[in-house]
Gaussian input, Z-matrix of N, CA and C with variables (Angstrom, degrees):
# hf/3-21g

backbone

0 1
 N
 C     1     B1
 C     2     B2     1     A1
 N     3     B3     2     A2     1     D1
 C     4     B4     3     A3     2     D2
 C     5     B5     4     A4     3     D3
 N     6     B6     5     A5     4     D4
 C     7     B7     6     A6     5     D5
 C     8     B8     7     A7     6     D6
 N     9     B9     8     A8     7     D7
 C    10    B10     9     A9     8     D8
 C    11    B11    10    A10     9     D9
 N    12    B12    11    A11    10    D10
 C    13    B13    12    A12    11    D11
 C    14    B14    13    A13    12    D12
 N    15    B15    14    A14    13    D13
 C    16    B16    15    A15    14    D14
 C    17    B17    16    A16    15    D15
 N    18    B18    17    A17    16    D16
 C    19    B19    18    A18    17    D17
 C    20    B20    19    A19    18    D18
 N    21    B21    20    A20    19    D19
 C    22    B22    21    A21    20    D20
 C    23    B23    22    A22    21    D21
 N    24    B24    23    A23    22    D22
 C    25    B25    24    A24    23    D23
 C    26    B26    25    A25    24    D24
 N    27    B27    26    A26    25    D25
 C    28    B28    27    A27    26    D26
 C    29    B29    28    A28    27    D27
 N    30    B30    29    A29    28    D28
 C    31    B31    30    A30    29    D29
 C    32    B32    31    A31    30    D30
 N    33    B33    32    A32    31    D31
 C    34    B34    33    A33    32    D32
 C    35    B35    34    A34    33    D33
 N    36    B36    35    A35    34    D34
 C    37    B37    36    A36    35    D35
 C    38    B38    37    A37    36    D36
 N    39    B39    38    A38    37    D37
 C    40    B40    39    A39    38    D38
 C    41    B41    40    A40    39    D39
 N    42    B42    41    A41    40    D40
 C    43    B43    42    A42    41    D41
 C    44    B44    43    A43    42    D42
 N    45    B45    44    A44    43    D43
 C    46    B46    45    A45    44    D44
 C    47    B47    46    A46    45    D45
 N    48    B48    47    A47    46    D46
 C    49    B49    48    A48    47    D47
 C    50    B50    49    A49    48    D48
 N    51    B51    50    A50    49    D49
 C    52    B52    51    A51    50    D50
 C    53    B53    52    A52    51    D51
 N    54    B54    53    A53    52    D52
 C    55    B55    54    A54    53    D53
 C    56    B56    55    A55    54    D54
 N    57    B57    56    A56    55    D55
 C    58    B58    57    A57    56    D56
 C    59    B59    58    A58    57    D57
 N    60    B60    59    A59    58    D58
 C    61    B61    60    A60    59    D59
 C    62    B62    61    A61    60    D60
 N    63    B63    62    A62    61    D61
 C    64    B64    63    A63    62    D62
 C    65    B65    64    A64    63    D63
 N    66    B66    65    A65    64    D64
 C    67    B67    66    A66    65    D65
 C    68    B68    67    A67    66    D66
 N    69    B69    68    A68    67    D67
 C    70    B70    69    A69    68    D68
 C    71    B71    70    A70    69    D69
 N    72    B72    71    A71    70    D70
 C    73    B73    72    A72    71    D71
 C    74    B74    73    A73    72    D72
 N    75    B75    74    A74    73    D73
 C    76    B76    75    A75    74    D74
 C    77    B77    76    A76    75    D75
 N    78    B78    77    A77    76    D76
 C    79    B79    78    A78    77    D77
 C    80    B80    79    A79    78    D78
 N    81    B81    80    A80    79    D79
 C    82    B82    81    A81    80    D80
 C    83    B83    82    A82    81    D81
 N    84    B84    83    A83    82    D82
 C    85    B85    84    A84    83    D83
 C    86    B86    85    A85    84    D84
 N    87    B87    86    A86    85    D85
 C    88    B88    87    A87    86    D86
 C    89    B89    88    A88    87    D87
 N    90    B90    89    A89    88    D88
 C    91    B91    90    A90    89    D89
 C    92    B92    91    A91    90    D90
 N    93    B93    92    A92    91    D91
 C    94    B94    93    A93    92    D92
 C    95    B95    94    A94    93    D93
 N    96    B96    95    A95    94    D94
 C    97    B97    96    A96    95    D95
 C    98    B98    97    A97    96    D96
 N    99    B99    98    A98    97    D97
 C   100   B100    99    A99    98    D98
 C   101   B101   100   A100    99    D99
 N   102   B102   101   A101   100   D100
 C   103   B103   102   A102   101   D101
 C   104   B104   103   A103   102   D102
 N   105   B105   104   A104   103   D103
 C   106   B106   105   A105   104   D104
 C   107   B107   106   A106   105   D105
 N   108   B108   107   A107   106   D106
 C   109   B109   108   A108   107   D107
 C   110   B110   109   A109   108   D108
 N   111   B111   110   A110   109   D109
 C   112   B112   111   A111   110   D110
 C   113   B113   112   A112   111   D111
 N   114   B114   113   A113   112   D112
 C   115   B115   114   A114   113   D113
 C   116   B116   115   A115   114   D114
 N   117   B117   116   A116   115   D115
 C   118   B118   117   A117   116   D116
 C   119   B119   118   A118   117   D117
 N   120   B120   119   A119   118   D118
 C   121   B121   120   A120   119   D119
 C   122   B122   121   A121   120   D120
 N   123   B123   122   A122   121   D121
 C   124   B124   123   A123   122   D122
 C   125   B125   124   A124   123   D123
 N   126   B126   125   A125   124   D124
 C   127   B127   126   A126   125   D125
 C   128   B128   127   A127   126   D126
 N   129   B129   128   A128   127   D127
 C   130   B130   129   A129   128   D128
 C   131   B131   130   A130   129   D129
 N   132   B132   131   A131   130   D130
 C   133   B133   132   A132   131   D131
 C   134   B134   133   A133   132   D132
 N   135   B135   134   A134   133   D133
 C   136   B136   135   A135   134   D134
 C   137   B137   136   A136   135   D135
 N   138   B138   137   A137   136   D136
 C   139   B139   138   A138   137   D137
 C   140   B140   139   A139   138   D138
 N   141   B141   140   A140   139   D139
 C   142   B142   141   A141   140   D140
 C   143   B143   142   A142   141   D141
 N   144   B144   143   A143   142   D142
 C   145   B145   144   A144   143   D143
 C   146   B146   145   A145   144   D144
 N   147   B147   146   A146   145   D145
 C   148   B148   147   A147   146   D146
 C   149   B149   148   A148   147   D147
 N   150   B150   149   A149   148   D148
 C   151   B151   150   A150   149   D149
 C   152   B152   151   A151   150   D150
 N   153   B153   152   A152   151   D151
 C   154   B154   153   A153   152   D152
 C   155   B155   154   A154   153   D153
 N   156   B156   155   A155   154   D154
 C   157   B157   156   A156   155   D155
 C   158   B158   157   A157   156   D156
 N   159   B159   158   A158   157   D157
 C   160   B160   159   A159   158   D158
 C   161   B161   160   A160   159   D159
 N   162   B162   161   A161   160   D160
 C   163   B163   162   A162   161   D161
 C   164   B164   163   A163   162   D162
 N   165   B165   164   A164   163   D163
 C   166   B166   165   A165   164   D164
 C   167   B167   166   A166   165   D165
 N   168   B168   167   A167   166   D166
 C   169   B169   168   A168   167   D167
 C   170   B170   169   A169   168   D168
 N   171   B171   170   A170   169   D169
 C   172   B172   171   A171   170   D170
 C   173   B173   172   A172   171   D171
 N   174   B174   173   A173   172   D172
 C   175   B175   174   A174   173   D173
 C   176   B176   175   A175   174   D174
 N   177   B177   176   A176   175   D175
 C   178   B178   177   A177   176   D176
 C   179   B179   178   A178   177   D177
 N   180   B180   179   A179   178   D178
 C   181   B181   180   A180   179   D179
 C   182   B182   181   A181   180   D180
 N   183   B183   182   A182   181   D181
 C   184   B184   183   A183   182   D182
 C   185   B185   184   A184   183   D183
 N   186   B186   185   A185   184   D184
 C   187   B187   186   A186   185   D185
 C   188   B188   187   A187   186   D186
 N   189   B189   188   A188   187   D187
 C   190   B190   189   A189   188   D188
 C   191   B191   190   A190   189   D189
 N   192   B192   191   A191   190   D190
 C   193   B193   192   A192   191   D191
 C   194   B194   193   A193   192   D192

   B1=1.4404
   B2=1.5227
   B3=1.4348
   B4=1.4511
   B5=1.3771
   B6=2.0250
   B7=1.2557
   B8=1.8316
   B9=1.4648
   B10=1.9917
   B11=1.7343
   B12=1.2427
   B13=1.3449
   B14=1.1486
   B15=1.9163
   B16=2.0489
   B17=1.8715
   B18=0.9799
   B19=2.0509
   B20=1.5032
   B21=1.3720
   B22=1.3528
   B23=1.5472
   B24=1.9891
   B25=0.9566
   B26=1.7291
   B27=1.7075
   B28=1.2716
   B29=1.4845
   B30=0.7621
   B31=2.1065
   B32=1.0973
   B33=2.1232
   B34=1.2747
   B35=1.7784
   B36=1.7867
   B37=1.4643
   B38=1.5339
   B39=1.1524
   B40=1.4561
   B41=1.5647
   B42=1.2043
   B43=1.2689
   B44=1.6498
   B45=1.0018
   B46=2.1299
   B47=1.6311
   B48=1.5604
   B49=1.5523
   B50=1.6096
   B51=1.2413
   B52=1.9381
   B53=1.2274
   B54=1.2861
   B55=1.7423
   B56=1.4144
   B57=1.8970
   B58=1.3591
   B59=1.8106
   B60=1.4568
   B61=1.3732
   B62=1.4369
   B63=1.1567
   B64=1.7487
   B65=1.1581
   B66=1.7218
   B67=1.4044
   B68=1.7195
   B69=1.6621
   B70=1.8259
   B71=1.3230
   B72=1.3878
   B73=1.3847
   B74=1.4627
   B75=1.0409
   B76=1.9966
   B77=2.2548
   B78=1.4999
   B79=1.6493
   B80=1.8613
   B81=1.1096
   B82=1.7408
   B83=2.2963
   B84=1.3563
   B85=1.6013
   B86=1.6137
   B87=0.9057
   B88=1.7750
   B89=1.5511
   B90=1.5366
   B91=1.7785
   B92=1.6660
   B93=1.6645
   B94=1.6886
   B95=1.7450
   B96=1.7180
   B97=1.4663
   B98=1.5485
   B99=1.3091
   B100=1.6682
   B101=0.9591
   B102=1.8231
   B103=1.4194
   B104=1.4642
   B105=1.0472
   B106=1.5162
   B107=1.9742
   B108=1.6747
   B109=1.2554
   B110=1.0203
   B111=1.3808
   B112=1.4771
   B113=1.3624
   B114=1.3647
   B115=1.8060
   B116=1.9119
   B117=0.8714
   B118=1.6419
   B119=1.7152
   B120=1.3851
   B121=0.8920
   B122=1.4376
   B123=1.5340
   B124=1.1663
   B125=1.8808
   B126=1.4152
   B127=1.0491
   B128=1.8266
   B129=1.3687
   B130=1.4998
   B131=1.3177
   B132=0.9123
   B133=1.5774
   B134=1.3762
   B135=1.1117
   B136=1.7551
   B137=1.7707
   B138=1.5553
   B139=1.7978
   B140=1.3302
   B141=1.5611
   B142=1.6236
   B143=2.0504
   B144=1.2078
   B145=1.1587
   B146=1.9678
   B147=1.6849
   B148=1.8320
   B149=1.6462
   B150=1.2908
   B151=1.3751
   B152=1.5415
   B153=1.8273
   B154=1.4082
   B155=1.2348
   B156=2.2173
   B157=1.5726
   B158=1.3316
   B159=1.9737
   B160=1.5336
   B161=1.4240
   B162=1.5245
   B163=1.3823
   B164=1.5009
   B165=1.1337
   B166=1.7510
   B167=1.9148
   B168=1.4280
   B169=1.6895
   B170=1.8706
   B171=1.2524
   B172=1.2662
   B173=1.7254
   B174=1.0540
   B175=1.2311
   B176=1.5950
   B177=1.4442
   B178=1.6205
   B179=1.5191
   B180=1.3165
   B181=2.1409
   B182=1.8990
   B183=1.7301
   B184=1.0944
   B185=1.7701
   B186=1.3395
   B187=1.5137
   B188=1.5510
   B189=1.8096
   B190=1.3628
   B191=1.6785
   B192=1.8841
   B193=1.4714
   B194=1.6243
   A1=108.87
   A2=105.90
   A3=111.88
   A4=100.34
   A5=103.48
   A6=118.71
   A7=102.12
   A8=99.42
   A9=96.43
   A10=94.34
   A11=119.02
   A12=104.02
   A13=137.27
   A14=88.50
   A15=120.21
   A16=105.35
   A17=107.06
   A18=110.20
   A19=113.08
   A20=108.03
   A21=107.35
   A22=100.58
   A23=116.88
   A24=95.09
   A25=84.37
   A26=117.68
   A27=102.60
   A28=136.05
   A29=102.14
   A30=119.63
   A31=100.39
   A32=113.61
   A33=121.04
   A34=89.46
   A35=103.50
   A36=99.93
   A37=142.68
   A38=109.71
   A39=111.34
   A40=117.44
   A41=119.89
   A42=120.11
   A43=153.36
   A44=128.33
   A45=107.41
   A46=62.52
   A47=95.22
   A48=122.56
   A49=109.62
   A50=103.02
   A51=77.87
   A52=140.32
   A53=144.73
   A54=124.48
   A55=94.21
   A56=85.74
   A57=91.72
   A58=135.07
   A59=100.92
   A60=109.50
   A61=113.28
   A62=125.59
   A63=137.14
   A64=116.77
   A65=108.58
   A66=109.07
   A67=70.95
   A68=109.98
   A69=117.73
   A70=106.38
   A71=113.67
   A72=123.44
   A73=142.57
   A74=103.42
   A75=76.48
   A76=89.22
   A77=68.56
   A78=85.07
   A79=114.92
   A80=113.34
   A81=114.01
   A82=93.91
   A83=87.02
   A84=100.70
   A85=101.52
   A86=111.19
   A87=112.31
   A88=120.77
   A89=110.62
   A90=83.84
   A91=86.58
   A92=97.92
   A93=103.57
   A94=79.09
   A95=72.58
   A96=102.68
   A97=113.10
   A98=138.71
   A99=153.07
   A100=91.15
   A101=100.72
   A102=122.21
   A103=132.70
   A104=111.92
   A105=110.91
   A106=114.24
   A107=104.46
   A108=130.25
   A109=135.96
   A110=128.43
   A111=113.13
   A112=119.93
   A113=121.89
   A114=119.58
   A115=103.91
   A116=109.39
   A117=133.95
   A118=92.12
   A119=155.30
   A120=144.34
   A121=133.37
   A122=113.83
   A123=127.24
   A124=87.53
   A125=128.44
   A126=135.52
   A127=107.03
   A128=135.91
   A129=115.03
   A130=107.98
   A131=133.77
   A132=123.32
   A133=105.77
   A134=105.21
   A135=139.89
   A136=97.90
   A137=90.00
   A138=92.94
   A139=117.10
   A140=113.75
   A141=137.95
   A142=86.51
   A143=127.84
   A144=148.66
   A145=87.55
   A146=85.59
   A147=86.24
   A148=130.62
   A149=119.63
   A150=141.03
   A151=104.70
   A152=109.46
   A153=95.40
   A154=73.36
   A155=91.71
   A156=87.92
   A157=106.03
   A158=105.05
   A159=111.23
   A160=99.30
   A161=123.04
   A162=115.98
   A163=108.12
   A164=124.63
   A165=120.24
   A166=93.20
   A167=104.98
   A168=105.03
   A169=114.35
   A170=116.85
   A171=117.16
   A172=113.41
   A173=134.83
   A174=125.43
   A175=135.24
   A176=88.48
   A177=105.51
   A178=117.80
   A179=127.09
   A180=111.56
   A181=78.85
   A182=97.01
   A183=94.94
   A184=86.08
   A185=100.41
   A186=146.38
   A187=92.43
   A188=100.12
   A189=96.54
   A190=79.42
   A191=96.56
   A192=114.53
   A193=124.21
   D1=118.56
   D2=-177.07
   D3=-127.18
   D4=124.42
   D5=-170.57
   D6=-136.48
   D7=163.27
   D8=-178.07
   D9=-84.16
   D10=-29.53
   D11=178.66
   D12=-56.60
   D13=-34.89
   D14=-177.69
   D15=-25.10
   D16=116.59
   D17=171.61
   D18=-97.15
   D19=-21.60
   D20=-168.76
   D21=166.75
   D22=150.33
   D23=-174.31
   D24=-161.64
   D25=115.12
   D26=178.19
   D27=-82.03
   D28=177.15
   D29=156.49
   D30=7.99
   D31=-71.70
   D32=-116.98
   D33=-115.43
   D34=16.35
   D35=-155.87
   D36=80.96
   D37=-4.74
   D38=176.68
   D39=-82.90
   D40=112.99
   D41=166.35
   D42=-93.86
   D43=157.82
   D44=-162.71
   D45=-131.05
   D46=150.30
   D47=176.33
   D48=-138.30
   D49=129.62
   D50=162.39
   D51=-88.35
   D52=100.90
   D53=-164.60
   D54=-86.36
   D55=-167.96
   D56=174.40
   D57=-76.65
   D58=170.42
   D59=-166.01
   D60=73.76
   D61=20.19
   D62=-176.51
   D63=51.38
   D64=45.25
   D65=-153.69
   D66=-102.87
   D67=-177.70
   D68=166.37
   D69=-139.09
   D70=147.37
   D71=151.16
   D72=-98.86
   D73=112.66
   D74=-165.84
   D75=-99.28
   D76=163.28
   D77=-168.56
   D78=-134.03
   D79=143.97
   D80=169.10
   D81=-118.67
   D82=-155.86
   D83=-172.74
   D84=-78.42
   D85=-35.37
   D86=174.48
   D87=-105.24
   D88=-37.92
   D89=-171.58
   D90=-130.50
   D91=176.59
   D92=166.67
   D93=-151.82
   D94=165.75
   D95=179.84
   D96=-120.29
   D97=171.12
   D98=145.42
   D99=-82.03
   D100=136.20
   D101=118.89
   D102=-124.00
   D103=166.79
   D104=-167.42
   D105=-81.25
   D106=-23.49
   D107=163.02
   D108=-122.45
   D109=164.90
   D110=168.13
   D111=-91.68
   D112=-4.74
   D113=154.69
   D114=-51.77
   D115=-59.98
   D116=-165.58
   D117=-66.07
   D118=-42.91
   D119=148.92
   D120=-51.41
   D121=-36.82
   D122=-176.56
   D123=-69.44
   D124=-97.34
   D125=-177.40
   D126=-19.74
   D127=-41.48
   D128=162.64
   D129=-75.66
   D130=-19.76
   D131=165.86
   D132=-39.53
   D133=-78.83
   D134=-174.07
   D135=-30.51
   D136=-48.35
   D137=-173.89
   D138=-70.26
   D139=-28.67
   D140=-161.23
   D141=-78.31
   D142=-44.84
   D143=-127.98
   D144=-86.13
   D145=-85.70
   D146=174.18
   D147=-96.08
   D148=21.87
   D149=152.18
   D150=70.93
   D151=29.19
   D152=172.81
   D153=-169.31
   D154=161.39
   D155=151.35
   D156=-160.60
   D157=170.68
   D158=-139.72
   D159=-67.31
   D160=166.39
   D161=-1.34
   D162=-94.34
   D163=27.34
   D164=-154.56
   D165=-87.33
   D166=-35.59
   D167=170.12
   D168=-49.49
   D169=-40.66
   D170=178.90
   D171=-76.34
   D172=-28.62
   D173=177.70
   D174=-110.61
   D175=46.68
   D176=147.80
   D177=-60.15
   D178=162.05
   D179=171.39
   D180=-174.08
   D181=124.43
   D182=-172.57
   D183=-79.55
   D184=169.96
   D185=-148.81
   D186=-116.40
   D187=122.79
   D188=-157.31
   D189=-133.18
   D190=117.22
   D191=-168.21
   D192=-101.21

């Protein structure tokens, strides 16, 4: 998908667009989100990207039964 808004668009398909009012969307194959910036888009990217974020990835502890 090639757009004039397109900002960036990775690997895995996810894309940040700019609409109007300099607002952004970032997007995957099913959902997108607003942001009001493109710091604030970039960072749900980031989240959209590896499906967690720190520190909640580090504190799994298997469960000793």
């Amino acid at each position: 998908m090639v757009s004039d808004g397109l900002v960036t668009q990775t690997p895995r398909g996810l894309t940040i667009q700019r609409i109007e009012d300099g607002k952004f969307v970032v997007c995957d194959e099913n959902v997108c989100f607003s942001a009001d910036s493109l710091y604030l888009a970039e960072e749900q990217l980031e989240l959209m990207e590896h499906g967690y974020c720190f520190p909640y990835s580090t504190s799994f502890r298997k469960v000793q039964a």
